[in-house]
N, C-alpha and C positions, 0 to 999 in steps of 0.2 A: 736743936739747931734748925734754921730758917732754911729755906732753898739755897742751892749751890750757885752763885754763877759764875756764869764763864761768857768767855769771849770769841767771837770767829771771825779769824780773817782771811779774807780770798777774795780777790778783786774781782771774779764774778759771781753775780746778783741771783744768778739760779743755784750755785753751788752752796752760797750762805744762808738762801732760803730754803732750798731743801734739809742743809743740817739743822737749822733755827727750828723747821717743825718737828725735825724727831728731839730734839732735845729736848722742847719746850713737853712734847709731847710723854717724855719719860719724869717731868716734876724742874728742871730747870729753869733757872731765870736765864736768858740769853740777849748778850750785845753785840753787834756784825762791825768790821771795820774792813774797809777796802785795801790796806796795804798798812805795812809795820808803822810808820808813822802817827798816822791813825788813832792804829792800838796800839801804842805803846804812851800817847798821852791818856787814850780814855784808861789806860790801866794806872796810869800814874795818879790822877785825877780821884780813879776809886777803883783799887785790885781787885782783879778778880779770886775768883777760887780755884781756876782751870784757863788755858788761851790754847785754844786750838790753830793752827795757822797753816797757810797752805806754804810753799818756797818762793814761786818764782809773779812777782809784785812790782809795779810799780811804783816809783818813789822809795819805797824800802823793803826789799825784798824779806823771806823768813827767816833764813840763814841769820842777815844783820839785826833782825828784830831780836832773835833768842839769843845774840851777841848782848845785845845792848840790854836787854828784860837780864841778865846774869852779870850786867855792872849794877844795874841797881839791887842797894841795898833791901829794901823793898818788896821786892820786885821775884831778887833772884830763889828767893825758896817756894814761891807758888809753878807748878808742875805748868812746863811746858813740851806741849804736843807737837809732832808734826803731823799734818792730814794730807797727801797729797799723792798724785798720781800722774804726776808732769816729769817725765822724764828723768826716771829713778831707775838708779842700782844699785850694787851692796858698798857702794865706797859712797855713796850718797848719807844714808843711814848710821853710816860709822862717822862720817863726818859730823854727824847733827848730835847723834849721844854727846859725841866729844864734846862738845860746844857746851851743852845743858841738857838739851832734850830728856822729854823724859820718857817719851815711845816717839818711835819714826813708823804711823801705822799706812799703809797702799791703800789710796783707794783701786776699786770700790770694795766696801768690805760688808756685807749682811748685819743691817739696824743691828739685831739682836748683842753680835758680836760686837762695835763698836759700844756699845752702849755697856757693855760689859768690862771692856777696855778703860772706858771713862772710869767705870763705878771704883773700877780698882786702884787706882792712880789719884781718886779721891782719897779714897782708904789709906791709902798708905801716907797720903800726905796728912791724913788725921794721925798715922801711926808712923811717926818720922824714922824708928829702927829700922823700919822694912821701906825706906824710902834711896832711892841711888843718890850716891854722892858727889855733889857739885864738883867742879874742878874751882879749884882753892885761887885768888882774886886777892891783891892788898888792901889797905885799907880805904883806898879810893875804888875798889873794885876793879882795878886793873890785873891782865893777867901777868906770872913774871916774863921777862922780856925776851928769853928763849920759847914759851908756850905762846907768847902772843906772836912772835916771827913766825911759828909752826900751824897758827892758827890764821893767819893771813895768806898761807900758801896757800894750806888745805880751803880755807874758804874762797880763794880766787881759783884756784883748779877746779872746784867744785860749783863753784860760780859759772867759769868758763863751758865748763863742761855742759854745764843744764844749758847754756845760751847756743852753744855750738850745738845741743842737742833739738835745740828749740828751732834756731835756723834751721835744720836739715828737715826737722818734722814741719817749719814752713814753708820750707821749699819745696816737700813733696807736695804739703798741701795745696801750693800755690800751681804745684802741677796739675795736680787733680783738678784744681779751679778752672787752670787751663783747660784740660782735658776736657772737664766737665761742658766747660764753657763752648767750647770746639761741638761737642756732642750737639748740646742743644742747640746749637747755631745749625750743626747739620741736619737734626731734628726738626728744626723751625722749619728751616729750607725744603727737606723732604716733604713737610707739611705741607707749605706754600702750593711745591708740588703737586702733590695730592687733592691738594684744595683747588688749584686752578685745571687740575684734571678734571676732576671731578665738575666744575664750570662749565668746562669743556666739551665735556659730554652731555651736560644739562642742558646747556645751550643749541649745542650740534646737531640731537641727536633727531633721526626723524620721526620717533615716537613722541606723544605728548606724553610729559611728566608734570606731576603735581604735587606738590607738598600740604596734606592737609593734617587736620584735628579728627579726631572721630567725631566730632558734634559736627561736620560737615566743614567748617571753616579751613578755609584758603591760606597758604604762608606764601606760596610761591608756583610760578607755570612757567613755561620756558618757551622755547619762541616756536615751537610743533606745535603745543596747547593755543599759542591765540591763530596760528594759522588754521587750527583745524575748527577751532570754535568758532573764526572770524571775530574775536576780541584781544582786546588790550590784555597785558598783564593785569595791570590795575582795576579794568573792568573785572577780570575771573577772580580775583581775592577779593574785590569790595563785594560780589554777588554770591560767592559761595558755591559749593555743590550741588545744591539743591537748586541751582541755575543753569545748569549745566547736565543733570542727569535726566532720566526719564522719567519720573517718580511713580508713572503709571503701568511701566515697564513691571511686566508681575514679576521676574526673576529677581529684579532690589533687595524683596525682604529676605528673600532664601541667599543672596550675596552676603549681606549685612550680616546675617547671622552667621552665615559659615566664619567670616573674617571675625568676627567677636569671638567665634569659638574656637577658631585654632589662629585666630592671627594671623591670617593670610587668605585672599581669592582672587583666581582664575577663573576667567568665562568671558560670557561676551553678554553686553549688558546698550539696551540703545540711549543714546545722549544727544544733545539737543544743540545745534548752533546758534547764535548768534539773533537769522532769516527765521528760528522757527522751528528748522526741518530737523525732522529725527533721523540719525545715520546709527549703524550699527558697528560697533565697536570691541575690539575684544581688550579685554582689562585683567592687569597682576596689577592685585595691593595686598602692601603688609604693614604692620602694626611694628613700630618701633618707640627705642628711647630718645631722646634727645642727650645732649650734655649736662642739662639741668634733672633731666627722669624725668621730663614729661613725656606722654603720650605722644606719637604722632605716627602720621600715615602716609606711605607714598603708592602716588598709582601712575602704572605705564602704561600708556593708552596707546591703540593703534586703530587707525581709521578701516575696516573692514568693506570699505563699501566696494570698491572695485572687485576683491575677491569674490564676494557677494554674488555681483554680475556675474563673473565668470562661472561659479561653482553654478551659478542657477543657466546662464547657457548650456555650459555643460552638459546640464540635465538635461535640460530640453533637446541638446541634441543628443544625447545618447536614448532618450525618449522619442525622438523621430526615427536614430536609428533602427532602435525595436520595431514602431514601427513597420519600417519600409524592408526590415527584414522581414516580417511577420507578413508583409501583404504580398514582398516578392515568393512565400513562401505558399501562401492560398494559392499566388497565378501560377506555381506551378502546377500544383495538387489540379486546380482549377482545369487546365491546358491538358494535363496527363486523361484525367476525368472525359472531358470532352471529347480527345482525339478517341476514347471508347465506345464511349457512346456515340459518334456519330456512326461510326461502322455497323455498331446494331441498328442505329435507325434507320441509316441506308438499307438496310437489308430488310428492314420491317415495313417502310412506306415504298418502296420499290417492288417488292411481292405484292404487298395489299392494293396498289395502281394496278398490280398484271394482272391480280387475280378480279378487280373491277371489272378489268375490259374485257375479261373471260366471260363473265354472268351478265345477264341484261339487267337494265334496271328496274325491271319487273320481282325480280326475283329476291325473297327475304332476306338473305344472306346479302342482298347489300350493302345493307341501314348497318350490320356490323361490321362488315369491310370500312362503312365513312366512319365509325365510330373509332378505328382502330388506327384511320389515317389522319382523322383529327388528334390522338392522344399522341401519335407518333408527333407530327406537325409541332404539339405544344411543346414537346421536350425538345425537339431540335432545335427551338425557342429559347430555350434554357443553355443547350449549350451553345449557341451563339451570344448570349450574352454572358457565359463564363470565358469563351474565347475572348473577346472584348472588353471584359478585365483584365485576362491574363497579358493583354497587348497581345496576342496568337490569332485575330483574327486579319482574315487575310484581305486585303483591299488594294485597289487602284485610285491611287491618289489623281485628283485632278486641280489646277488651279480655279480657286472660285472667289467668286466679288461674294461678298458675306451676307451684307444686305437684299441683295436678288435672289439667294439660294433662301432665306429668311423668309421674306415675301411668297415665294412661293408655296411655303409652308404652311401660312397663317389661317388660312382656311379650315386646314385639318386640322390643328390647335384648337383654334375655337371651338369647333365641333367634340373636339377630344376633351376640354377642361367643361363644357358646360353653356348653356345659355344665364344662367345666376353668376358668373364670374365675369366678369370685363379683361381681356385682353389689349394689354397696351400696346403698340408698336412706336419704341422712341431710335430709328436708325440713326447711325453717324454721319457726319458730311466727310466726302473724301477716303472713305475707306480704301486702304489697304489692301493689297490680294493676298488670300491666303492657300496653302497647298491641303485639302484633306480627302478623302472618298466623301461626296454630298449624302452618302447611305449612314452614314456615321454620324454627320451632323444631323439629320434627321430621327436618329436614335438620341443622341444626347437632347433636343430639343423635346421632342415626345417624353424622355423619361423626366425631365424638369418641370415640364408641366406636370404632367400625372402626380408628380410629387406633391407640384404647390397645390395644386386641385384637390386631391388628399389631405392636405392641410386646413383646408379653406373650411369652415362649416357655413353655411350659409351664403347670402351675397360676398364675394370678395372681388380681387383685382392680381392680374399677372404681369407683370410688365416684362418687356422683351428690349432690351438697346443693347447698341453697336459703338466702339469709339477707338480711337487708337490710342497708342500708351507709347512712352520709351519707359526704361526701366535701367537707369542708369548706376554706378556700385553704390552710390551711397545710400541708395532706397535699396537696392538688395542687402546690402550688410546684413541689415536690420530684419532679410527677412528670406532665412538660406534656401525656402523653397523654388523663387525667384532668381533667373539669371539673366543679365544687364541685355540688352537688345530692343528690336521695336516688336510691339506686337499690335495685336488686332484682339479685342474685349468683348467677348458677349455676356452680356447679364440679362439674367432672370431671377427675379424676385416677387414675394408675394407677401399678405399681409394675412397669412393665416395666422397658425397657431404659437410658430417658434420651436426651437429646440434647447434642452438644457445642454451644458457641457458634457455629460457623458454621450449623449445621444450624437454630440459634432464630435466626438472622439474616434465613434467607431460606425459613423455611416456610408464611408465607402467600401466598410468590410462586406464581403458576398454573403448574402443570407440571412444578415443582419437588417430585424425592422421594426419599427415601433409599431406597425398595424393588428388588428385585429387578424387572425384567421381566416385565410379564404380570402384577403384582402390585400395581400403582395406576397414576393415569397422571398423579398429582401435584394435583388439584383438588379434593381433600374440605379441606384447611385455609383453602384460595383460596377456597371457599365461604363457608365459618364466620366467615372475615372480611368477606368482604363483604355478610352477611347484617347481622352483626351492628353494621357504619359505617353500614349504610342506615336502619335503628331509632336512629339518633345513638345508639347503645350503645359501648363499649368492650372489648379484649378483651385478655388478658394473659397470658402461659406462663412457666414456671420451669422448670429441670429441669437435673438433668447429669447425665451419662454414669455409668449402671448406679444411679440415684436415683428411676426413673419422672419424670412428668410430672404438671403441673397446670395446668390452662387455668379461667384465672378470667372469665369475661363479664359487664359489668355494664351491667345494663337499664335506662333512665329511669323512675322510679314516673309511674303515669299516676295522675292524682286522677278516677277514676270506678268503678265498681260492674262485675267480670268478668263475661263474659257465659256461659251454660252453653255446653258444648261440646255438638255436636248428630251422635252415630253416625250413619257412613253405614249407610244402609239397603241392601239388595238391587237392583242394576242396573234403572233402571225399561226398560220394551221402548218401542222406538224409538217418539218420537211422531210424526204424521202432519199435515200441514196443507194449506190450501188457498187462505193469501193471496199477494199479489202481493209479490216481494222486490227490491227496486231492490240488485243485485250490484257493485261496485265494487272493480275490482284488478288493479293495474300491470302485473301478472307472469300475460303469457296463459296458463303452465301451471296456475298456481293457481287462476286466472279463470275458466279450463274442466274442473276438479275439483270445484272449488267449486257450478259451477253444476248439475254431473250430481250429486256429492249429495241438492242441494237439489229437483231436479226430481224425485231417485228417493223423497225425504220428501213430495213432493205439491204442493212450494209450483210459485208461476207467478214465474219469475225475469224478469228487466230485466237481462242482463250489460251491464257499460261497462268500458274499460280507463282512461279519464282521467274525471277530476276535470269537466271541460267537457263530453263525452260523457256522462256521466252527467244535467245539467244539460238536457241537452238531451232526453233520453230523457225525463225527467221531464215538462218540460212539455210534451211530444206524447201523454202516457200520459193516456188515457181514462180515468177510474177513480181507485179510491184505489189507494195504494203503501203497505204494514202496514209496512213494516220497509226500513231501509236497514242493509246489510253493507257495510262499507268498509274499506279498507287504511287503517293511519294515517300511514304515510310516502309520499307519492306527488309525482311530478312537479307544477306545476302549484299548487296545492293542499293542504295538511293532509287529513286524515278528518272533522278534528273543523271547521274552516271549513266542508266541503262539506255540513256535516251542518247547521251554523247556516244556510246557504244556501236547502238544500231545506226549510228551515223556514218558508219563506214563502211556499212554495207547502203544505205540507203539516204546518199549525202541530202537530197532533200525531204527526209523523213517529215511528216509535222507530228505535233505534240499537242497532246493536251493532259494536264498532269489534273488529279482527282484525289481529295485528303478530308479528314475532318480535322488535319494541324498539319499545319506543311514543315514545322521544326526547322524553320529559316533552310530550308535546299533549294525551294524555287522562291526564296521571299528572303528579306533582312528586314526581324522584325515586322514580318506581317506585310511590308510593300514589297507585292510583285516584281520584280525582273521586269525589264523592257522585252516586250517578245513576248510571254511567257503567257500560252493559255492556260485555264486555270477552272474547274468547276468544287463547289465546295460541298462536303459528304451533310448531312442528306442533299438529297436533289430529287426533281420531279422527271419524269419523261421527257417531257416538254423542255424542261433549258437542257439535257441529256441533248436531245436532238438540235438543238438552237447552235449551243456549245460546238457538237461534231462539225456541224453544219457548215457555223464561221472558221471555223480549225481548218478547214477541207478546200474552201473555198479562195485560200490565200496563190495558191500555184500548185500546179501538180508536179508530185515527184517521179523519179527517176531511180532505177538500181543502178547502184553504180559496177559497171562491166568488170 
C-alpha cells in the first residue's frame, strides 16, 4: 500500500505548518485546509485516509465539519480526529466521540506520541473490528430525529461554550493588550525621560563630553566641549580627536593603553584649543556598547587649568613660607650668636687698647697687642653684619634725599670696584625722601658693589640709578613680596658673570657663597637683606648665567623734608671728666674694662654687676650720680627698668644704655627710642668717651630730696 494521506485543518498558518512537517516528516502525504468547508470539499473531491481538525474555525467550524464528514456516505467511515487546544474540557471531548470523532487528542502533545496516536487509528481503520462505532444515520445519512434534537443542543452548548470561552480568553487578552499597551506607553515615556535627562545633562553640564570611536572618530560634544576647545560641534566631529589631543603629550600611549586594557582611564592628559594653546586637562573614558554592539567611547573632560594656577601658587607660596621661616630662623640663631660675641669682644679689644697704652710703642709686645686688636676689629665685623640680617642692628634713622646721600658715596665705590670697571651714576629727577640710618645705606651700597666687582672678570660696568615707583594691588597680586604704596628704587646692576637659579635661591642666606676661599665669607647679600626688611623696604634680583645681575630695592617714601648730611670732621682728642658714673654690667670682664677706661677719662665710677647691686649703691651714694651706664640685657632686670628705677631717686638721672643686641628694650626692631643714648658692644675708648661726653653734657642732674 502507497502513503497514507490525510488532511489538516486549522485556520492558522503556523499550526498547519508545523503539523504538515512532522507528518510529512514521519512518511505522510499531507493537504492543509483553513476551515471545515474547505476540507470537507477537498475531501469530497478525493478522501482522504485520516482529517485531523482543529474546533473553533471560521466559516465552518469542526464540531459542523465532523457533522457533515458522518452524513456523507463517503465520507463517514474514514477516521476523524480532533487536534485542539482552544478552550477544552471533558464535556468538550464527549461531545465530539458522540458526533463521530475518532480521538479528541489536547494539544500540545510530544511528536512521538501523536504520531503514535495517528499510526493507531490508521490500523484500526485497516482493521475495522477493532474500530469505534459510528452513531447509526438513515439512508440519507440523517441522524433519527430524537439524536438529531440531542445533537443540536449538545453542539450549540458546546458551541456556546467554546465561544463564551473564547470571549473571556479575549477579553483577558484584550486586557493584557491594554495593560501591555499601558506599560509600554509608560516605558516609552519613562524613556523619553531618561532620554531627555540624559540631553539634559549633556548639554548642561559644565564638563566637556564626548562621544567617540576608539579609532579616534567624533559622534557627538556638547556645548562645555566647543566652549573649552573654542569650536563648533561640527567643527570637533568633522576633525577628530587627534585635533583636539596633544599627540605629543608622552602620557597618550600609557592612556590608550591602559583604556584598551581594562576599558577605562583616568588622569590628566594636555589638549589643544582651537588658538593652538595647550591647557591641561583631567580626563575619565570608558569603552562601551552601543545598541547595535558597536564599540564606543565616552570621555569627561575638565579644564584643569585654573587649578593648575592655584595648586602651583600654592607652592610657591608655601615655598616662600619655608623660606621666610628658615631665614626668620638664621636671624635668630644669627642675633643670639652676636649678642655673645660682642661681649667677648668687648672685653678682648677694650683690655688689648688698655693694655696698648700701658706699653710704649717701642716695646715688642705691641706688634701682638695690634695683632689681636685687628682680629678682634674683624669679628666684630662679622657680627655686625649678622646683626644686620637678623634686623637686630641698632640704628638712628634719619630723613635722607637718596641721591645726595648716593653722590656722596661714589668716590669710595670707585675706588672700592676698581679702575678696569666703569661705574655708572644714572639718578632720578624729583626723588622722594626716604627714612633710613645713611650707615646702612652705605653698607648695602658697598656690599652691591663688592658683589658685582666679584662678578666682573675683566673690563666691566656698575650702574647705580634712583627712581620712584607706585606699586598699586594689581602689580602686587602678582607679586606677594610687594606691598601697594610709593616707594623710592635703587638699582645696581652689573654685566659680570650672572647667577643660576640655585644660587638666586639661596643668596641672601648668611654664609652662603659661590666664592673661592679666602674670598668672602658669605655675609655682604645676608646684610643687604636684612638691612633693607628692617626699613620695611623690599628687595629683588634677576639675573642668569653669563647676563650679569640686577638687584632692585624698594624704599617706603617718607612724607617729611631730608635732612642735610653733616661730614665728619677730624677725630676730636679724648675728652676728660670729673662726675660721678653709676657703672652697671653682668659680665665682670666688661665691668672691669669699662670701669679702667672710665677712671683713666677722669670720671668717679659706682661699678655693680646686678641690677639690685646697683640699687643699692645708689641709695647709700652721698652726692649726685651724672650718668648711669647700663647693660641692656641683664639678669634680674632690663637696662632700661633699672633706669626708670633710679629715677626716683635721681629724677634727672642721664642714661646711656650699652649691648651687643638691645632685644627691642631701648629699640622696636632695631630703631632707637627718641632720647635714648646708645653705644654698641664692641667699642673703642675713644666713642666710650665721645658717648659719656654727649650723655653728660645735656643738663646736669639733681637728687631728688
Amino acid at each position: 500500500m502507497g502513503k497514507y494521506r490525510i488532511i489538516i485543518v486549522d485556520d492558522k498558518t503556523e499550526n498547519n505548518y508545523l503539523l504538515r512537517a512532522l507528518l510529512q516528516g514521519n512518511g505522510y502525504e499531507v493537504e492543509t485546509a483553513t476551515n471545515g468547508a474547505e476540507a470537507l470539499d477537498m475531501a469530497r473531491k478525493n478522501p482522504p485516509d485520516l482529517i485531523i481538525s482543529d474546533i473553533l474555525m471560521p466559516v465552518m467550524d469542526g464540531f459542523a465539519l465532523c457533522r457533515e464528514w458522518m452524513k456523507d456516505p463517503r465520507l463517514k467511515s474514514i477516521p476523524f480526529v480532533f487536534y485542539t487546544a482552544t478552550y477544552t474540557d471533558d464535556r468538550d471531548r464527549k461531545f465530539a466521540l458522540s458526533i463521530g470523532a475518532e480521538q479528541f487528542i489536547v494539544k500540545p502533545q510530544e511528536p512521538d506520541v501523536l504520531i503514535a496516536s495517528i499510526r493507531e487509528i490508521i490500523r484500526q481503520e485497516v482493521n475495522p473490528s477493532s474500530a469505534q462505532a459510528k452513531p447509526e444515520t438513515d439512508l440519507e445519512g440523517q441522524l433519527p430525529a430524537k439524536e438529531e434534537s440531542v445533537y443540536l443542543k449538545q453542539y450549540n452548548e458546546a458551541l456556546i461554550r467554546k465561544l463564551e470561552d473564547k470571549m473571556e480568553q479575549l477579553e483577558k487578552t484584550n486586557r493584557q493588550l491594554e495593560q501591555d499597551i499601558a506599560a509600554r506607553k509608560e516605558a516609552n515615556l519613562a524613556l523619553q525621560e531618561s532620554e531627555e535627562r540624559h540631553r539634559l545633562l549633556f548639554d548642561t553640564s559644565m564638563d566637556a563630553i564626548l562621544l567617540t570611536a576608539p579609532d579616534g572618530t567624533i559622534f557627538a560634544a556638547n556645548r562645555a566641549a566647543c566652549r573649552i576647545f573654542g569650536r563648533t560641534e561640527e567643527e570637533i566631529v568633522r576633525l577628530g580627536r587627534n585635533c583636539i589631543v596633544d599627540t605629543s603629550d608622552p602620557r597618550l600611549p600609557l592612556a590608550l593603553e591602559e583604556r584598551s586594557l581594562t576599558g577605562k582611564f583616568s588622569g590628566e592628559l594636555g589638549l589643544i584649543r582651537k588658538d593652538g594653546s595647550i591647557f591641561p586637562a583631567e580626563i575619565s573614558s570608558s569603552i562601551y556598547k552601543d545598541k547595535d554592539g558597536h564599540l564606543r567611547t565616552s570621555m569627561i573632560i575638565r579644564d584643569i587649568s585654573e587649578r593648575k594656577l592655584v595648586e602651583e601658587e600654592h607652592e610657591r607660596l608655601r615655598a616662600q613660607l619655608v623660606q621666610a621661616q628658615k631665614m626668620e630662623a638664621i636671624g635668630r640663631l644669627a642675633g643670639g650668636v652676636a649678642h655673645d660675641f660682642n661681649n667677648m669682644l668687648t672685653a678682648i679689644l677694650g683690655h688689648a687698647e688698655i693694655a696698648m697704652g700701658k706699653v710704649g710703642t717701642a716695646q715688642p709686645i705691641i706688634e701682638d697687642l695690634q695683632e689681636i686688636q685687628k682680629a678682634a676689629s674683624r669679628s666684630a665685623d662679622l657680627t655686625r653684619q649678622l646683626l644686620a640680617f637678623a634686623r637686630k642692628q641698632t640704628i638712628t634713622p634719619k630723613v635722607l634725599e637718596l641721591n645726595a646721600t648716593v653722590e656722596k658715596m661714589l668716590k669710595m665705590l670707585r675706588r672700592l670696584i676698581g679702575e678696569n670697571i666703569e661705574l655708572a651714576w644714572m639718578p632720578g629727577e624729583n626723588l622722594w625722601p626716604i627714612k633710613m640710618d645713611a650707615s646702612q645705606l652705605d653698607q648695602i651700597l658697598t656690599n652691591l658693589c663688592v658683589n658685582a666687582r666679584d662678578a666682573i672678570s675683566g673690563p666691566g660696568k656698575v650702574t647705580i640709578g634712583t627712581e620712584n615707583a607706585v606699586f598699586d594691588e594689581a602689580y602686587c597680586a602678582t607679586r606677594e613680596e610687594l606691598t601697594p604704596g610709593e616707594f623710592v628704587v635703587l638699582t645696581v646692576s652689573d654685566n659680570g658673570c650672572g647667577m643660576d637659579n640655585e644660587t638666586l635661591t639661596n643668596i641672601f642666606e648668611p654664609f652662603f657663597t659661590t666664592k673661592t676661599i679666602g674670598k668672602g665669607i658669605g655675609m655682604g647679600m645676608a646684610t643687604v637683606y636684612g638691612i633693607v626688611k628692617q626699613n620695611n623696604g623690599f628687595i629683588g634680583v634677576s639675573s642668569e648665567p653669563g647676563k650679569g645681575a640686577t638687584f632692585k630695592i624698594c624704599l617706603p617714601r617718607h612724607e617729611g623734608k631730608a635732612e642735610k648730611l653733616k661730614s665728619k670732621g677730624p677725630a676730636a682728642p679724648i675728652t676728660q671728666g670729673h662726675e660721678t658714673i653709676l657703672l652697671v654690667e653682668d659680665e665682670k670682664a666688661i665691668l672691669k674694662m669699662t670701669k679702667t677706661m672710665l677712671e683713666g677719662f677722669g670720671y668717679r665710677v659706682l661699678a655693680a654687676e646686678t641690677p639690685g647691686e646697683a640699687f643699692r649703691l645708689a641709695e647709700k651714694h652721698n652726692g649726685d650720680i651724672h650718668l648711669l651706664i647700663t647693660d641692656v640685657v641683664m639678669p634680674e632686670m632690663n637696662g632700661r627698668d633699672l633706669a626708670r628705677n633710679l629715677m626716683t631717686l635721681y629724677p634727672n638721672l642721664k642714661r646711656l644704655f650699652m649691648s651687643g643686641y638691645t632685644a627691642n628694650v631701648i629699640a622696636s626692631h632695631g630703631v632707637l627710642v627718641d632720647g635714648i643714648h646708645f653705644i654698641q658692644k664692641p667699642f673703642s675708648s675713644n666713642d666710650l668717651a665721645d658717648k659719656v661726653r654727649s650723655s653728660l653734657d645735656i643738663h646736669r642732674p639733681r637728687r631728688k630730696e
